[in-house]
N, CA, C and O atoms as a GROMACS GRO file, in nm:
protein
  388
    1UNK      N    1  -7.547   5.555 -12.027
    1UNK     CA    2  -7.569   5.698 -12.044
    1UNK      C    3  -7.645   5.721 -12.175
    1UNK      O    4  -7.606   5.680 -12.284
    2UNK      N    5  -7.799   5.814 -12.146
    2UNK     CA    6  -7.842   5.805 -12.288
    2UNK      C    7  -7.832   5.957 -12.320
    2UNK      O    8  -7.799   6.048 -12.244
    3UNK      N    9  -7.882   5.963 -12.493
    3UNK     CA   10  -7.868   6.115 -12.505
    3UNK      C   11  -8.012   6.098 -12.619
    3UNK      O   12  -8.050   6.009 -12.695
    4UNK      N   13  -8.063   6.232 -12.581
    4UNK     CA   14  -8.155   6.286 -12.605
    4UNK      C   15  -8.106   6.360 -12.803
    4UNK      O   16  -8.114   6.481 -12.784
    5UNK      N   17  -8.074   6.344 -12.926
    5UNK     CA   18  -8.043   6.437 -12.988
    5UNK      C   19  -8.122   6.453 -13.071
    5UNK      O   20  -8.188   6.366 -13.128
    6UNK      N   21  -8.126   6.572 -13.087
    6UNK     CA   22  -8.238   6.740 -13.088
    6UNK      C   23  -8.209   6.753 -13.259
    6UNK      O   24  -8.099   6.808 -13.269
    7UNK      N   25  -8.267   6.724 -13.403
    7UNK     CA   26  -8.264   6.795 -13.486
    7UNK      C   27  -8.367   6.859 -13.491
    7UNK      O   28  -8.473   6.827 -13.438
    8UNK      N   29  -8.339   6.992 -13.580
    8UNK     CA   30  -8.428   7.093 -13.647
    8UNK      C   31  -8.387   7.158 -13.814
    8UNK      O   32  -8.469   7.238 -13.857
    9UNK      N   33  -8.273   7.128 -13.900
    9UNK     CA   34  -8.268   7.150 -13.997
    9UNK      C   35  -8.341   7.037 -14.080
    9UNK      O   36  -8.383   6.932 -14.031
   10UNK      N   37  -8.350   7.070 -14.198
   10UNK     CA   38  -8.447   7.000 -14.316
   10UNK      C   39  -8.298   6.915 -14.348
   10UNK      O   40  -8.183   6.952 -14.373
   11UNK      N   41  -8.360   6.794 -14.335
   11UNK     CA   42  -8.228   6.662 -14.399
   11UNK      C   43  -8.166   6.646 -14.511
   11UNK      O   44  -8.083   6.562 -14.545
   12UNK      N   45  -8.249   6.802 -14.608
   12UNK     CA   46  -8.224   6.799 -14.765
   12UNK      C   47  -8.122   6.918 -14.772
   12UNK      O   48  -8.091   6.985 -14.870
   13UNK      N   49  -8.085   6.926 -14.661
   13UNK     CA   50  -7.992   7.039 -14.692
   13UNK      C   51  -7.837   7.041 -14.630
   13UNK      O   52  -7.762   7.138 -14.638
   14UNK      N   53  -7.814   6.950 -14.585
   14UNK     CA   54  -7.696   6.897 -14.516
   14UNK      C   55  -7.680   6.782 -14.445
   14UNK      O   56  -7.750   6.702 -14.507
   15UNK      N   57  -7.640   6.735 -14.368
   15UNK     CA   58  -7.556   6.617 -14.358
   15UNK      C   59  -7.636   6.576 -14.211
   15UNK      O   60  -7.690   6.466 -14.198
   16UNK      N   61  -7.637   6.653 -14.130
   16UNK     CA   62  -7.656   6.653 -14.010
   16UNK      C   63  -7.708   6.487 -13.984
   16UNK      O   64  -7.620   6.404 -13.960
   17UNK      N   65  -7.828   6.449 -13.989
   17UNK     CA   66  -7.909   6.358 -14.027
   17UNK      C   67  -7.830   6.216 -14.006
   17UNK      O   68  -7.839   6.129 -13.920
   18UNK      N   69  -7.736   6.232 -14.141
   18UNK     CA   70  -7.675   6.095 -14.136
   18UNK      C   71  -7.592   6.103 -14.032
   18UNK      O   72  -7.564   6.016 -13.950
   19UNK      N   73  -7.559   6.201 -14.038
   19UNK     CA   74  -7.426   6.202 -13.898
   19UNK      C   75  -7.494   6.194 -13.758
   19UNK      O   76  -7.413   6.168 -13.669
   20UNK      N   77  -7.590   6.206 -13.725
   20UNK     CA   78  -7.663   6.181 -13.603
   20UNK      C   79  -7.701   6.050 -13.607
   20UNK      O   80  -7.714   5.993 -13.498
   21UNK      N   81  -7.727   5.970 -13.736
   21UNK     CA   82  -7.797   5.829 -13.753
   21UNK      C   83  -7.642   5.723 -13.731
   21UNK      O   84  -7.650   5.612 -13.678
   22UNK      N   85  -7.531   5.772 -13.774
   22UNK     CA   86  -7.402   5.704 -13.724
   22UNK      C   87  -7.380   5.695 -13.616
   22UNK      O   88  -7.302   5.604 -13.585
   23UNK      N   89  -7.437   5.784 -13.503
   23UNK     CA   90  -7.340   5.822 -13.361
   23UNK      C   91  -7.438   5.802 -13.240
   23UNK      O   92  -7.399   5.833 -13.127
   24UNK      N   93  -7.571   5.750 -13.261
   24UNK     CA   94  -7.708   5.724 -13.215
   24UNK      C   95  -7.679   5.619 -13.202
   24UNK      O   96  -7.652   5.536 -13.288
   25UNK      N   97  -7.683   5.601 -13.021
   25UNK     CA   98  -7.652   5.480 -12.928
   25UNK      C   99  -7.812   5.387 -12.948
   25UNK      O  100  -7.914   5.429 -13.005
   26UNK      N  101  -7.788   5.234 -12.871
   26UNK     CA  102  -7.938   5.197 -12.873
   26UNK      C  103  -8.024   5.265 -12.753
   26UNK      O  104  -8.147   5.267 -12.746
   27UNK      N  105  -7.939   5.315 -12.667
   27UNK     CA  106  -8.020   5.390 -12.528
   27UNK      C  107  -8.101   5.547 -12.530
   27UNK      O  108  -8.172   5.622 -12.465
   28UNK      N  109  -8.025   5.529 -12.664
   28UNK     CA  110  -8.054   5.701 -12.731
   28UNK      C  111  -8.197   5.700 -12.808
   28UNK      O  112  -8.251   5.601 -12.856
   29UNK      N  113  -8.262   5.872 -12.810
   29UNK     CA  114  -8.339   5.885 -12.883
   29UNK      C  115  -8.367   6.016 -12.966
   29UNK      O  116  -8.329   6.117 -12.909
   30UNK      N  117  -8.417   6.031 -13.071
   30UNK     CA  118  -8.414   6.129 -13.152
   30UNK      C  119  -8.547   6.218 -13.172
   30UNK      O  120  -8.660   6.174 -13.192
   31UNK      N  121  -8.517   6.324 -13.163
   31UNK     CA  122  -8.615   6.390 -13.148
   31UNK      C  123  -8.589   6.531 -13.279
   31UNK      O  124  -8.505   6.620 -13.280
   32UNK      N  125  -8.699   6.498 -13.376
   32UNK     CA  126  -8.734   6.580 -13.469
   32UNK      C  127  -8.796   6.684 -13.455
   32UNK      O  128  -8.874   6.668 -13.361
   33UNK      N  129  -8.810   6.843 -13.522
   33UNK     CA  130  -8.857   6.922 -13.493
   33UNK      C  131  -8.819   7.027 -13.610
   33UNK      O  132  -8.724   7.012 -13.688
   34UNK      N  133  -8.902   7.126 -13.610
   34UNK     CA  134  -8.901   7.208 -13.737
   34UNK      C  135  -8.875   7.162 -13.852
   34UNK      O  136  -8.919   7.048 -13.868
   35UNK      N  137  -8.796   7.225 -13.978
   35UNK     CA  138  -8.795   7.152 -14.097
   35UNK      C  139  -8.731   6.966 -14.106
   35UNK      O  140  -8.752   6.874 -14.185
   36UNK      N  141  -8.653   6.979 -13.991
   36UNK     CA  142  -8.612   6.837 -13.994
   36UNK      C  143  -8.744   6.774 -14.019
   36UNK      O  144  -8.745   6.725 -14.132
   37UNK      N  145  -8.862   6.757 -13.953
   37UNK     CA  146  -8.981   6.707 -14.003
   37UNK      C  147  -8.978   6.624 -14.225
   37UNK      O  148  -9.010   6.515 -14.273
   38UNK      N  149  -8.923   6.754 -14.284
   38UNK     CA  150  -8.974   6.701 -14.359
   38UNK      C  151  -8.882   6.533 -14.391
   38UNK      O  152  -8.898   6.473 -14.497
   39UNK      N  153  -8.816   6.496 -14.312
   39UNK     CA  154  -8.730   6.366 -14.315
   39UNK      C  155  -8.868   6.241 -14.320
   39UNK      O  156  -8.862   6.136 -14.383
   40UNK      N  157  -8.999   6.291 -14.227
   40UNK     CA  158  -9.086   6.191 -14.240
   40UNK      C  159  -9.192   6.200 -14.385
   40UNK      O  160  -9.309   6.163 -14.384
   41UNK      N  161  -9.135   6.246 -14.480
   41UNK     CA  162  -9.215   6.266 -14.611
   41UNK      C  163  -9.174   6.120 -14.683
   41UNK      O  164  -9.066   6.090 -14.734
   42UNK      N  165  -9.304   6.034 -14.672
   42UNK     CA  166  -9.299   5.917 -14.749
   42UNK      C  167  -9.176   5.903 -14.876
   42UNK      O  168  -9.146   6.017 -14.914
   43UNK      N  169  -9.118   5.823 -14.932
   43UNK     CA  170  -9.051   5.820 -15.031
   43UNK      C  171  -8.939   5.884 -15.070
   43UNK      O  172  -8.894   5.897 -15.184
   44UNK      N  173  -8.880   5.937 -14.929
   44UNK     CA  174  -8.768   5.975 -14.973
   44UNK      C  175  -8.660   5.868 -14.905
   44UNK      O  176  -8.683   5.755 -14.861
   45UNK      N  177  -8.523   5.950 -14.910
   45UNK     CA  178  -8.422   5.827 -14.839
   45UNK      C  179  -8.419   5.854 -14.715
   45UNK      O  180  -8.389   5.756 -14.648
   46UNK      N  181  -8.449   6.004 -14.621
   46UNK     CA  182  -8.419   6.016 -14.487
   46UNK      C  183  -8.560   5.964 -14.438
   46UNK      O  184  -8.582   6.012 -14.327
   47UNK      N  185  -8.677   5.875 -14.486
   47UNK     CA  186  -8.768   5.869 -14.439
   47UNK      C  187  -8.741   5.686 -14.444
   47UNK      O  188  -8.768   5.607 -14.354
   48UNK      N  189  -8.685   5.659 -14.568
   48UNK     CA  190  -8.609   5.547 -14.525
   48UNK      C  191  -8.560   5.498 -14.474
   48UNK      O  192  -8.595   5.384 -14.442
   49UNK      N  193  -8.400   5.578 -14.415
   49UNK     CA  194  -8.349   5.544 -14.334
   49UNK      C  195  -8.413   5.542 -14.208
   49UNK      O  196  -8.389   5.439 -14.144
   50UNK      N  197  -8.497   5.634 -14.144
   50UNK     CA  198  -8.568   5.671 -14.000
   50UNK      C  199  -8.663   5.500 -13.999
   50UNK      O  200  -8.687   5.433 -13.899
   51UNK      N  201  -8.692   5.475 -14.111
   51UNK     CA  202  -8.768   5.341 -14.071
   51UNK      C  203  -8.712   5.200 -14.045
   51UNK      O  204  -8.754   5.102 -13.983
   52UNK      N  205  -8.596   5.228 -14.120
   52UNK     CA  206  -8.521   5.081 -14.104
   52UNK      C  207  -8.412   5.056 -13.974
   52UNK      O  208  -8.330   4.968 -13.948
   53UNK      N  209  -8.460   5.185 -13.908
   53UNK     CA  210  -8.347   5.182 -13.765
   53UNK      C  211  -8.425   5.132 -13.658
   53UNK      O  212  -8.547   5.143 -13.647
   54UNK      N  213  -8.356   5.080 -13.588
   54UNK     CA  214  -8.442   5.010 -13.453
   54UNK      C  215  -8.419   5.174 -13.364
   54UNK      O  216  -8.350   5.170 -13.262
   55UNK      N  217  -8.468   5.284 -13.399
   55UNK     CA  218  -8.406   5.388 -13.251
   55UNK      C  219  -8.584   5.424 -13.185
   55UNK      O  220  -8.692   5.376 -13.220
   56UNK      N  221  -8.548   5.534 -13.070
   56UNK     CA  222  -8.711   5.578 -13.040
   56UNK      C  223  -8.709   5.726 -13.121
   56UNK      O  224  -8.629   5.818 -13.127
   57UNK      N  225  -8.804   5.706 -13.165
   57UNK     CA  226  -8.810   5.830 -13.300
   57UNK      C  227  -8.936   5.917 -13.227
   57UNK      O  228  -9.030   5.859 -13.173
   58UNK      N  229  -8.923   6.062 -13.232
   58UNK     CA  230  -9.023   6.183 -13.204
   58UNK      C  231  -9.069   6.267 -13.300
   58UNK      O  232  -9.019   6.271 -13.412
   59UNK      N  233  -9.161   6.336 -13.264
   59UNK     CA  234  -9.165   6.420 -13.336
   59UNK      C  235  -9.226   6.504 -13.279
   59UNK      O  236  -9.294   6.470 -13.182
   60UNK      N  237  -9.222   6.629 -13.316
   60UNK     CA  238  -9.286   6.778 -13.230
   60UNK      C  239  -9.378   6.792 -13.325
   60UNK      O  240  -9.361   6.843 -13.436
   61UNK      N  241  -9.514   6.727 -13.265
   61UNK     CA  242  -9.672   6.771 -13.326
   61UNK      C  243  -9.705   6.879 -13.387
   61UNK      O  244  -9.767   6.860 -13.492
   62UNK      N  245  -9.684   6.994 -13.355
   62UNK     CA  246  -9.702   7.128 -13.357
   62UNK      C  247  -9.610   7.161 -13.494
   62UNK      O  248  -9.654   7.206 -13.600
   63UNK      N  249  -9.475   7.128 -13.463
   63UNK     CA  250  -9.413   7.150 -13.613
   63UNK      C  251  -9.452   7.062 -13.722
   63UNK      O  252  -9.441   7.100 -13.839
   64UNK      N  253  -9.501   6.938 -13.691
   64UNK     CA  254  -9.539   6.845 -13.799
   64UNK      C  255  -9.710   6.874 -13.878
   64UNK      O  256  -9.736   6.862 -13.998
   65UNK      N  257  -9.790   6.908 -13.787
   65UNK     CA  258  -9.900   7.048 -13.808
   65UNK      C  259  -9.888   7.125 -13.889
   65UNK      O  260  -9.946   7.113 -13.996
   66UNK      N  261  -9.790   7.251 -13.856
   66UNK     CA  262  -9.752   7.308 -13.966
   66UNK      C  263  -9.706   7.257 -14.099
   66UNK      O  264  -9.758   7.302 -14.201
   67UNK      N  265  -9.616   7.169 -14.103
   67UNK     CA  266  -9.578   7.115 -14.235
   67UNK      C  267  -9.672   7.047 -14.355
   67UNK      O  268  -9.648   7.034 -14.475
   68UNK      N  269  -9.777   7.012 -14.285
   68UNK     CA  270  -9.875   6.916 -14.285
   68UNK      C  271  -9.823   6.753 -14.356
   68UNK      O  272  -9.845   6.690 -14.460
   69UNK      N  273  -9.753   6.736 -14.246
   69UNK     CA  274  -9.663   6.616 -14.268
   69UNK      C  275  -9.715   6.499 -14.148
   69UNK      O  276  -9.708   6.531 -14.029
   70UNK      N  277  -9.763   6.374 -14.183
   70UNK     CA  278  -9.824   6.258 -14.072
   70UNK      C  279  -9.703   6.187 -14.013
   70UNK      O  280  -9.601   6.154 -14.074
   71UNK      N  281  -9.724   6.175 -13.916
   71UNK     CA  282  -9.626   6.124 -13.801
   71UNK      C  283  -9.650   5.988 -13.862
   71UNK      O  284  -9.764   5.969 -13.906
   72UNK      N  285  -9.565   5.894 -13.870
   72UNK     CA  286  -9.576   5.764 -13.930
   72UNK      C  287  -9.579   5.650 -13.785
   72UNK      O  288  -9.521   5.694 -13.685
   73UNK      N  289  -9.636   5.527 -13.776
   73UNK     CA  290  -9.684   5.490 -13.625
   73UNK      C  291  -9.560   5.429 -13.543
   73UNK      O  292  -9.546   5.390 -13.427
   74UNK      N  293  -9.480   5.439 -13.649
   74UNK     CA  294  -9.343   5.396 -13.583
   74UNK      C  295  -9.257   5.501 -13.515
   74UNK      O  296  -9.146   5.470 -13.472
   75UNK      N  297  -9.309   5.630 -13.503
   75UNK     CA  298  -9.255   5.726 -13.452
   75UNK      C  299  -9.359   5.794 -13.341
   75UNK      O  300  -9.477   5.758 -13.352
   76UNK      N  301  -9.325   5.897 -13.225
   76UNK     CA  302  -9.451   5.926 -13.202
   76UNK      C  303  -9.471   6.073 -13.163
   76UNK      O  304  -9.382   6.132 -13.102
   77UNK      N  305  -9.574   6.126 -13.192
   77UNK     CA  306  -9.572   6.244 -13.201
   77UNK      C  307  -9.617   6.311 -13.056
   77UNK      O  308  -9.723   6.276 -13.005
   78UNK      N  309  -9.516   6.428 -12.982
   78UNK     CA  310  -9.535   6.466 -12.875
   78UNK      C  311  -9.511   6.634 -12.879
   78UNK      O  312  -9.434   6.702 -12.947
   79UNK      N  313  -9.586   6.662 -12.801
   79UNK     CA  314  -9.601   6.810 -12.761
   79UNK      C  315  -9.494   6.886 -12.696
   79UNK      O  316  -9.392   6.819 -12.680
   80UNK      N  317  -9.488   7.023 -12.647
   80UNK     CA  318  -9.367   7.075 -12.568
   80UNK      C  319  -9.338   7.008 -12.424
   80UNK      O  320  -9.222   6.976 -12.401
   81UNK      N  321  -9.400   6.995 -12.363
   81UNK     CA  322  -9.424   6.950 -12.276
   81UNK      C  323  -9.389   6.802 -12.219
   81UNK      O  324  -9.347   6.769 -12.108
   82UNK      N  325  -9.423   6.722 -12.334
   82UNK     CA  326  -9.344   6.598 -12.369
   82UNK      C  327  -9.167   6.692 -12.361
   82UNK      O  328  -9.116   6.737 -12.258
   83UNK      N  329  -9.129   6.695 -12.452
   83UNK     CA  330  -9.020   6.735 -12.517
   83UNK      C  331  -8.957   6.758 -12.380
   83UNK      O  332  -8.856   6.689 -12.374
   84UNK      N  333  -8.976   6.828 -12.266
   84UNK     CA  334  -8.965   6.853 -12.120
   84UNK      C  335  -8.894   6.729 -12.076
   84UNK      O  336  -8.785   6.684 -12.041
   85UNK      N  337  -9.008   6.702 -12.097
   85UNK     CA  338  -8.968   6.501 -12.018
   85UNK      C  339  -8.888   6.429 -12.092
   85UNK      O  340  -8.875   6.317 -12.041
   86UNK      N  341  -8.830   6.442 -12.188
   86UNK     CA  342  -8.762   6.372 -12.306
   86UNK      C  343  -8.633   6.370 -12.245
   86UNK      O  344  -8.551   6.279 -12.231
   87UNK      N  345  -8.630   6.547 -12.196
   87UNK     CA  346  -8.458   6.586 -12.191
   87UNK      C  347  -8.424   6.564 -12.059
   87UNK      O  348  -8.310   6.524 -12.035
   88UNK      N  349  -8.534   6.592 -11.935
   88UNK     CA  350  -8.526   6.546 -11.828
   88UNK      C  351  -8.453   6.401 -11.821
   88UNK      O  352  -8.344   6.383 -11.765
   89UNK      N  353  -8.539   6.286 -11.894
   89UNK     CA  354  -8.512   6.150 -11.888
   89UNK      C  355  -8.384   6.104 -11.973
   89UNK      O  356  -8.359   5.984 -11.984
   90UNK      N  357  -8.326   6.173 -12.015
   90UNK     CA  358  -8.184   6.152 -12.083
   90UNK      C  359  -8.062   6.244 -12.001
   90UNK      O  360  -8.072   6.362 -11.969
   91UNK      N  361  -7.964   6.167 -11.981
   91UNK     CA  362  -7.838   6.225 -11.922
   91UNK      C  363  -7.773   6.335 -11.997
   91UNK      O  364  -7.719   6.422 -11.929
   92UNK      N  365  -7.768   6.348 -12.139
   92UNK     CA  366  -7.741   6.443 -12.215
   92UNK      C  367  -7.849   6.475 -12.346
   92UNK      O  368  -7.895   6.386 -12.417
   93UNK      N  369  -7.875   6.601 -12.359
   93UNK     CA  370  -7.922   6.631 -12.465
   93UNK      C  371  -7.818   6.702 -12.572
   93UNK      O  372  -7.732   6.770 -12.516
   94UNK      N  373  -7.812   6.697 -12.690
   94UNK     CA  374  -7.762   6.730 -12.828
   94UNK      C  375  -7.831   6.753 -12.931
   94UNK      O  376  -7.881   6.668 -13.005
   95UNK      N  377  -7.838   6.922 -12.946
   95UNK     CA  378  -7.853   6.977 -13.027
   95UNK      C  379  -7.801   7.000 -13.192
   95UNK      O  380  -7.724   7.091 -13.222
   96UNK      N  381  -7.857   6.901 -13.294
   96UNK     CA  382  -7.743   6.965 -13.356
   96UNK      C  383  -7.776   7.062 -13.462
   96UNK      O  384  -7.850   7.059 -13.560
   97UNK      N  385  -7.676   7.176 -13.394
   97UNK     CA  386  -7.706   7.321 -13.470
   97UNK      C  387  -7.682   7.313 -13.609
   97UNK      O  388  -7.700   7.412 -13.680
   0.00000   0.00000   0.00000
């Protein structure tokens, strides 16, 4: 059973992050979006951690655009539409609010 989980808060402002990086199966995948983005800003620790994990890492183009933040090649950057097919192809999606 895989799960799809959904951040959108900025990783500099609570916990969420690590607590999704503890509970993130290997069948699972993560999907970034809005300020969570800034987690892929070179040199920090949540950009650290996102690299040293074996998971499938996303990112919502459009919010990473705005930020003007580069999708790093180990992650990959997909549209709404993607994002469709993400949640389709996972048994559960998780949001975390």
């Amino acid at each position: 059973m895989s799960t799809l989980h959904v951040l959108s808060h900025s990783p500099f402002g609570d916990d969420r992050l690590n607590s999704c990086l503890r509970v993130i199966g290997s069948a699972d995948a993560l999907l970034l979006s809005g300020d969570a983005l800034y987690a892929l800003q070179p040199g920090t620790a949540p950009f650290a951690d996102l690299q040293s994990r074996q998971i499938r890492l996303f990112a919502l183009a459009e919010d990473a655009q705005a930020r003007a933040i580069a999708v790093p090649d180990w992650a990959e950057a997909i549209d709404y539409p993607a994002f469709v097919e993400l949640s389709i192809h996972h048994d559960k999606v998780n949001s975390w609010l």
